[in-house]
C-alpha positions as CSV (number, residue, x, y, z in Angstrom):
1,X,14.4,-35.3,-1.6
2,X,15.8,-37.7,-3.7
3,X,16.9,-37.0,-6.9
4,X,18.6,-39.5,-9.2
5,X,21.5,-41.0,-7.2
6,X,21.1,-37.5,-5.2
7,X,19.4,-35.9,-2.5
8,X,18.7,-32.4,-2.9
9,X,18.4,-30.3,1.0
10,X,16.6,-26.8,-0.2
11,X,17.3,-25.7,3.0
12,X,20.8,-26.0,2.8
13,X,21.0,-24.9,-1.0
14,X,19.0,-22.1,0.3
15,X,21.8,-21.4,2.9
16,X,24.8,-21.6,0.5
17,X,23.3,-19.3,-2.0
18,X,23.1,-16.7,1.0
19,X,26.6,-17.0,1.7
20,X,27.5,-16.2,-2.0
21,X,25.0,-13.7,-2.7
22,X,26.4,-12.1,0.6
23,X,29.9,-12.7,0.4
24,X,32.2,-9.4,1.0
25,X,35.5,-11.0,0.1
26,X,34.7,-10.9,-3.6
27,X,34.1,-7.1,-3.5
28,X,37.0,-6.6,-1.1
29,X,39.3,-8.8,-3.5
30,X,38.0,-5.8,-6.0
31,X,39.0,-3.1,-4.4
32,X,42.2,-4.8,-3.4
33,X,43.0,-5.6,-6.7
34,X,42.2,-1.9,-7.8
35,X,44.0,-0.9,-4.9
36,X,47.2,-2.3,-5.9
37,X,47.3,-1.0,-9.4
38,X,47.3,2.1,-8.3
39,X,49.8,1.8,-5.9
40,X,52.0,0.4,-8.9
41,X,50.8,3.4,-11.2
42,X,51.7,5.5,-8.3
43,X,55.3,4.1,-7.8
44,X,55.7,4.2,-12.1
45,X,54.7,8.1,-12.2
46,X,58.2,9.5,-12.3
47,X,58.9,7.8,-15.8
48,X,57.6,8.7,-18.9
49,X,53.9,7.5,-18.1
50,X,53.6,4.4,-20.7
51,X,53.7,2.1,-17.5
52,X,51.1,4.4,-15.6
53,X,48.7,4.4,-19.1
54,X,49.7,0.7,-19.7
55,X,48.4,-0.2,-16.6
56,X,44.9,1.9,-16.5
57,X,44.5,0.3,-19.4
58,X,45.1,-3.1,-18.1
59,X,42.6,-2.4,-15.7
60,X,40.0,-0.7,-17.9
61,X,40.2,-2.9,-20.7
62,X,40.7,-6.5,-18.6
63,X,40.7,-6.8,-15.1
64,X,37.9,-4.7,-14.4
65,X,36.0,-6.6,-17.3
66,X,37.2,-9.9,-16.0
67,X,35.5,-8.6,-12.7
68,X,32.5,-8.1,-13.4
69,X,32.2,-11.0,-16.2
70,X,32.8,-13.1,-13.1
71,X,30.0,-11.1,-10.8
72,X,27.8,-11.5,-13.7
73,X,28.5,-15.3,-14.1
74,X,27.8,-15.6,-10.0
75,X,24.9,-13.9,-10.1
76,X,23.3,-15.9,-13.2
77,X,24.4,-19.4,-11.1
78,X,22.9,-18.3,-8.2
79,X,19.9,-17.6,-10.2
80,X,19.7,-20.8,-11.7
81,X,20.5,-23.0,-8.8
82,X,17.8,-21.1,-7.0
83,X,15.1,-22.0,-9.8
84,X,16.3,-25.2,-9.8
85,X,15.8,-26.0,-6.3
86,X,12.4,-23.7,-6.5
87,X,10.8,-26.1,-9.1
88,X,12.6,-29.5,-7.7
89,X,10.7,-28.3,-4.2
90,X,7.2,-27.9,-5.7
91,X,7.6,-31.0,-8.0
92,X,8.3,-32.5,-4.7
93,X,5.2,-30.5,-3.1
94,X,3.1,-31.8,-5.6
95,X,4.2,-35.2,-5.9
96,X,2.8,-36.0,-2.2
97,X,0.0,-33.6,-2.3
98,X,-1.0,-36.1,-5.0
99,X,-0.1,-39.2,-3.4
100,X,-1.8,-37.6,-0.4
101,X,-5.1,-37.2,-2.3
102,X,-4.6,-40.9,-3.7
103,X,-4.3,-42.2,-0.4
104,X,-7.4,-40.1,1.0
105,X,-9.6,-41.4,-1.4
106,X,-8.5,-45.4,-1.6
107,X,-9.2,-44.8,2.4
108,X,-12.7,-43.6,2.1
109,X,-13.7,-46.6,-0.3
110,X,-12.3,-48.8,1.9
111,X,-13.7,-47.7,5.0
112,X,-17.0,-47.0,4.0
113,X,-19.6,-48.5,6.7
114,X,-20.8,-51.5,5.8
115,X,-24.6,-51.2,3.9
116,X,-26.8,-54.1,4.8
117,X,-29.2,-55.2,1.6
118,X,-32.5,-57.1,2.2
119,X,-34.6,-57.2,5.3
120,X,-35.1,-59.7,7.8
C-alpha cells in the first residue's frame, strides 16, 4: 500500500519485527558485556578492592541501566511500528471494502434489466 511518497509491505514489517523481537545477539552482547566485567573484577582482586567495587558499580549503576533502557526502548518501537502497520492495514482493508461496496452498487443500477412501460 501506498503511503505518501511510500509503500508500506506489512508482510515484510511483520518479518523484521520478528527478527528483532527474536534476536539473541542483543542478550548474548549482555552477558558478554557482564561477562567481561567480571573477568576485569576478577584480574583487579588482589589490590585494595576500589577497582573491583568501582566497577560493580559501573555496572550496577550504568551499564546494566543503559541495558535495559535500550531493551525497553526496542520493545516500545517494536510496539509502535506494529500498531502502526496494524491500523495502516485495516485503513487499507476498509478503504476497498468501501470502494468495493461503491462499485457493487453503481453495478446493480446500471445493470438493472430493462422495464418496458406502456402496452402494445
Amino acid at each position: 500500500m501506498l503511503l505518501g511518497n511510500y509503500s508500506v509491505n506489512a508482510e515484510g514489517c511483520e518479518r523484521i519485527l520478528a527478527q528483532v523481537e527474536d534476536d539473541e545477539v542483543r542478550a548474548a552482547s549482555s552477558s558478554t558485556l557482564r561477562t567481561r566485567v567480571t573477568d576485569a573484577q576478577w584480574a583487579c582482586s588482589s589490590g585494595s578492592g576500589v577497582v573491583v567495587r568501582a566497577l560493580e558499580e559501573l555496572w550496577s549503576n550504568t551499564l546494566l541501566l543503559q541495558a535495559d533502557a535500550a531493551e525497553t526502548r526496542i520493545g516500545n518501537a517494536v510496539a509502535g511500528v506494529r500498531q502502526a502497520v496494524n491500523i495502516i492495514s485495516e485503513a487499507d482493508r476498509a478503504m476497498a471494502d468501501a470502494a468495493g461496496a461503491s462499485l457493487a452498487q453503481l453495478q446493480s443500477g446500471i445493470c438493472r434489466a430493462p422495464s418496458l412501460t406502456g402496452t402494445r
